[in-house]
C-alpha positions in Angstrom: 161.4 123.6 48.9 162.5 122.4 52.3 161.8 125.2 54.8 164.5 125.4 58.0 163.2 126.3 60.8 164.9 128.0 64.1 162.2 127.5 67.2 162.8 129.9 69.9 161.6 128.8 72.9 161.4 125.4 74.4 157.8 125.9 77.0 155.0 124.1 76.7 154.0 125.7 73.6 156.9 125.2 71.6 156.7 121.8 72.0 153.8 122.1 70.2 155.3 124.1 67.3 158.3 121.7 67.4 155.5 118.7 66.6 154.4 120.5 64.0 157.2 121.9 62.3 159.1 118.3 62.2 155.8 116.6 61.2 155.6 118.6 57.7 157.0 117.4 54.9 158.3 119.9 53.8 160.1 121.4 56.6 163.1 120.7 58.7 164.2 121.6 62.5 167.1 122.9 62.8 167.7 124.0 65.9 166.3 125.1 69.3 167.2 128.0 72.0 166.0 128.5 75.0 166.5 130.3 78.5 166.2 126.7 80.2 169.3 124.4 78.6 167.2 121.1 80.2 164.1 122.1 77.9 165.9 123.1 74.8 168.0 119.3 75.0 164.8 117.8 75.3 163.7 119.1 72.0 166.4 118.5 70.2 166.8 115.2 71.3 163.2 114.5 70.2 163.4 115.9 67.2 167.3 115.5 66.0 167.7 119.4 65.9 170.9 121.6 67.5 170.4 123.4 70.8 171.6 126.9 69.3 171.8 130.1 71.4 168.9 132.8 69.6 172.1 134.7 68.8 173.3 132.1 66.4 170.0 131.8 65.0 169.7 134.9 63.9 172.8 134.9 62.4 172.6 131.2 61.0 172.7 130.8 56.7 171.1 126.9 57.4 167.8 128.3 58.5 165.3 130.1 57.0 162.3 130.6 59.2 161.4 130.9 63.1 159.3 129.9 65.5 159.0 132.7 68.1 157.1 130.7 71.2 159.3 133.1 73.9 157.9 135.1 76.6 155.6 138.0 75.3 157.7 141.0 76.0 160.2 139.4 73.8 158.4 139.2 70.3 158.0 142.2 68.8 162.5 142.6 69.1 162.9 139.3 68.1 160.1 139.6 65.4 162.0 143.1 63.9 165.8 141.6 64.1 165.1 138.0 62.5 162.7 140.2 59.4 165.7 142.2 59.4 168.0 139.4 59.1 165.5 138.4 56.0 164.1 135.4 57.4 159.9 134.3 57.8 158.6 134.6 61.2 155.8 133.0 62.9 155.2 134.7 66.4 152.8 133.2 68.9 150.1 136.1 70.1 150.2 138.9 70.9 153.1 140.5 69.2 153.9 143.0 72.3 150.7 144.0 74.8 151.1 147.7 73.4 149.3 148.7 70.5 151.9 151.3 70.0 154.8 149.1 70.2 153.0 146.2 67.6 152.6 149.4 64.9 156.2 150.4 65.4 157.1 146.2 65.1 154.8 146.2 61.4 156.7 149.0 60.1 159.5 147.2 60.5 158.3 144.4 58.9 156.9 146.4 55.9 159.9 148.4 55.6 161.8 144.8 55.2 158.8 143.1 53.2 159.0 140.2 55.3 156.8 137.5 56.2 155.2 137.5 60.0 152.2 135.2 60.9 150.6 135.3 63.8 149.6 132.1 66.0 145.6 132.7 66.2 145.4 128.8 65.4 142.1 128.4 66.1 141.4 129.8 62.3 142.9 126.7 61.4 140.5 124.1 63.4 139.0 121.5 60.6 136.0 122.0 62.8 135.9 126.1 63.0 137.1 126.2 59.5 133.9 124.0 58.5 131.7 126.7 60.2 133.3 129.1 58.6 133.2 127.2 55.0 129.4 127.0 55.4 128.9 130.7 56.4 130.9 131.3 53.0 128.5 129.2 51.1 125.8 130.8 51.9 124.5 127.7 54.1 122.9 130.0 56.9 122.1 133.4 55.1 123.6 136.5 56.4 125.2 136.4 59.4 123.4 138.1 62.4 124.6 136.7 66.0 127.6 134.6 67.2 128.1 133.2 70.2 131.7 131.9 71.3 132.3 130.0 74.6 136.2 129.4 75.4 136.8 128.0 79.1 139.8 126.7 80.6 139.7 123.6 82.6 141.6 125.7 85.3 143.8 128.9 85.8 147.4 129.1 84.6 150.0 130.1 88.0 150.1 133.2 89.3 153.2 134.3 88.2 152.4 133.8 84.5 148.8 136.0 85.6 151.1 139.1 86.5 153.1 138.7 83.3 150.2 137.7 80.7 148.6 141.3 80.2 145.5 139.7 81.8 142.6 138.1 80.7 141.7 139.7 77.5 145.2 140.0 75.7 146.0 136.6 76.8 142.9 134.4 76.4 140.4 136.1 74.9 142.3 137.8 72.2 142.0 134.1 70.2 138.2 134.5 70.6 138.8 138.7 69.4 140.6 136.7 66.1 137.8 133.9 66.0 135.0 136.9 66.0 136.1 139.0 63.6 137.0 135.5 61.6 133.2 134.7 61.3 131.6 138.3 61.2 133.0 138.9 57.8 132.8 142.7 59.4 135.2 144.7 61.6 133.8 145.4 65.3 132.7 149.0 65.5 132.3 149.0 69.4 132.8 146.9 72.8 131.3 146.2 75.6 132.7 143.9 78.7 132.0 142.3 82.4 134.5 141.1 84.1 134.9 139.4 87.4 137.1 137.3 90.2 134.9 134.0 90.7 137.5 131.5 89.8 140.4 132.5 92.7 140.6 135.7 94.6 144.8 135.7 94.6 144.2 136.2 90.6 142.3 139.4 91.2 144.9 140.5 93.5 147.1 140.2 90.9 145.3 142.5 89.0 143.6 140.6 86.6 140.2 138.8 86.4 139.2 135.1 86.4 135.3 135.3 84.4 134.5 137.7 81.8 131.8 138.1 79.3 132.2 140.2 76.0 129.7 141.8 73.5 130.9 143.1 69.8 128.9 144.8 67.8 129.2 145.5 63.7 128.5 148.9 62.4 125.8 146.7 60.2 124.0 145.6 63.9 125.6 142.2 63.5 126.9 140.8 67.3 128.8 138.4 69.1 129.2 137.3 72.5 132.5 135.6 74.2 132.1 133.8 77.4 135.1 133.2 79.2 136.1 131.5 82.8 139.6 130.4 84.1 137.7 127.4 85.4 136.1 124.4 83.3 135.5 121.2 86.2 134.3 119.3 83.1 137.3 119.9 80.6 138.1 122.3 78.2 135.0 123.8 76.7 135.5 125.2 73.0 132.1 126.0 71.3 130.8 127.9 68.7 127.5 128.5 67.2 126.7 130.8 64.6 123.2 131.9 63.4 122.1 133.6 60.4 119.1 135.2 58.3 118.6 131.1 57.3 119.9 128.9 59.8 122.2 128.1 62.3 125.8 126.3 62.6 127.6 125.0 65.3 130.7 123.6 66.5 130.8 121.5 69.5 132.7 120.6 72.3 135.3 117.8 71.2 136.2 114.9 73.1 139.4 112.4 72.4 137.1 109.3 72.3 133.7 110.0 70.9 130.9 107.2 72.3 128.4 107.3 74.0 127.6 104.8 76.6 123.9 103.5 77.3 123.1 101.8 80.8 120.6 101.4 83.8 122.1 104.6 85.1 121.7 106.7 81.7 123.7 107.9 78.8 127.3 108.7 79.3 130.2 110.1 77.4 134.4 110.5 77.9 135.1 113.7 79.2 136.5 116.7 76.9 140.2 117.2 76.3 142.1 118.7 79.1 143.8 121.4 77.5 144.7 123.0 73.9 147.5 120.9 73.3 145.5 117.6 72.5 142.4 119.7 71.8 143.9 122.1 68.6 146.6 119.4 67.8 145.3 119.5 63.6 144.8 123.2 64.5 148.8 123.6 65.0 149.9 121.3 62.1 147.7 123.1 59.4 148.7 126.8 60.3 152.5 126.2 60.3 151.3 123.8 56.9 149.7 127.4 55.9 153.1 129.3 56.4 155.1 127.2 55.4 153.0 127.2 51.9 153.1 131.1 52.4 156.9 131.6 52.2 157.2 128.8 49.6 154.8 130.9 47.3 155.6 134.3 48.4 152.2 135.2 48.8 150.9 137.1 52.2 150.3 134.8 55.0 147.2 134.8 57.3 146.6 135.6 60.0 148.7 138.5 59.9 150.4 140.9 61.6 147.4 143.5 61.4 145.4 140.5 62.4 147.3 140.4 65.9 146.6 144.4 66.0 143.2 144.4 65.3 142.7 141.7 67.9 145.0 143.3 70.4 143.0 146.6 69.7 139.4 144.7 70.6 141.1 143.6 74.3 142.2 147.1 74.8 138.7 147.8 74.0 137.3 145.6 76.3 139.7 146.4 79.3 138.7 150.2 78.8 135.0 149.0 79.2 135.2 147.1 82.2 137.4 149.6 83.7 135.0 152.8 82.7 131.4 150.6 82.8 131.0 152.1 79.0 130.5 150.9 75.6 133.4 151.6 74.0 133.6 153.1 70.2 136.7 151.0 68.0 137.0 154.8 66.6 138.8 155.3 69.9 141.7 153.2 68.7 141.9 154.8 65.4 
């Protein structure tokens, strides 16, 4: 069955989606709204889809499924009218920056038995995926200490800073998801440093630039996030994973992998610049996962209580920084 799709919002990110979504088989674009006509045209022109107003999505009989890529203090409304309008939703993280407010949006969805994934798309990375495939197998024995290192290659403007929640519940939530992904075990408590190194104006804004995270199973198992606002040498996505048997790893990617031998040494091309060339098979196979999840009416993954649980771990960390504590997940119960 061809899936219709609605994509609300035109940014940088829906652009993304908007690949994505008319690159599947199996899928259609419909339309496009956003705040900014000149970005919405864009996309449809692209893509061959309608500029719609969200309004007339919502109502619309021509599409089934949407794309929510709008500002954050938009998703958990438009997440509750489109699942009660009965149609699939994918929302882009996080589903609100309250905790309260994203348990008030999933008992909306329950109550309509809808269908809401949540964009943690590094899940779906062939080469995270692989890591975790070999955890699953058994490859490395038991699983005792991850280390995940996610840096920019520079800060975002400050006007999305004072709007993005800060640091945690905007860029290190994906790295909350990609824990708890490879743990196998829920995080029983938190602990966090976090500093300005990157540009003072950020911590004026409130937030912070570097941070560095520690989770901790109730089994002893840990994991450690590393996190800067600033990457000179590109964008710097690794993973390594060690167990009771061994140890695997995902590196740093790079769109042209040589290497280059010469009087002067060995050289390589420099990393990808940003996530949108770096997770680009990341985007197509989650939307390929829920479009496959509302064609089989089976749950789709990550879910809402994903987004939550990963919401709940930057709370978590916030608190710790904040109060110089550990801080017990039983506090978020």
């Amino acid at each position: 069955m061809t899936l219709r799709f609605g994509l609300l919002g035109a940014g940088r990110i829906g652009k993304v989606h908007a690949r994505a979504v008319s690159g599947h088989p199996d899928a259609k674009l419909v339309a496009v709204a956003d705040a900014l006509a000149p970005a919405a045209e864009a996309i449809a022109g692209q893509y061959g889809c309608e500029v719609r107003s969200i309004e007339t999505i919502l109502a619309a009989k021509d599409i089934d499924a949407v794309v929510i890529c709008t500002p954050t203090d938009t998703h958990a409304d438009l997440i509750e009218a489109f699942t009660n309008a009965g149609k699939a939703v994918f929302c882009e993280k996080p589903i609100d920056l309250s905790l309260d407010r994203v348990k008030a949006c999933l008992n909306v969805v329950r109550a309509n038995k809808g269908t809401l994934m949540v964009g943690f798309n590094r899940r779906f990375d062939p080469h995270f995926a692989a890591v975790r495939a070999e955890i699953d197998k058994g490859a490395i024995g038991k699983v005792e200490m991850i280390t995940i290192t996610s840096r920019d290659p520079g800060a975002p403007p400050l006007d999305y800073i004072r709007r993005s929640g800060g640091i945690f519940r905007d860029m290190t939530i994906h790295d909350f998801d990609m824990a708890r992904f490879l743990l196998g075990e829920e995080v029983s408590e938190v602990s966090a440093m976090a500093a300005v190194l990157v540009d003072k104006a950020i911590g004026e804004a409130g937030d912070s630039d570097s941070v560095q995270v520690m989770l901790k199973t109730a089994t002893g198992k840990m994991a450690v996030i590393s996190n800067s606002r600033r990457a000179t040498y590109g964008y710097d996505q690794r993973i390594e994973v060690h167990g009771s048997n061994g140890l695997v790893s995902a590196e740093n990617l790079r769109p042209v992998s040589i290497e280059i031998a010469s009087s002067l040494g060995y050289t390589r091309p420099p990393l990808h610049d940003f996530f949108m060339t770096r997770y680009t098979d990341a985007y197509a196979a989650e939307i390929a996962a829920f479009i496959k999840a509302v064609n089989t009416k089976t749950p789709a993954h990550p879910s809402g209580e994903d987004g939550l649980l990963a919401l709940a771990l930057a709370e978590a960390a916030l608190r710790s920084v904040k109060e110089g504590r550990t801080v017990k997940m039983t506090e978020f119960a």
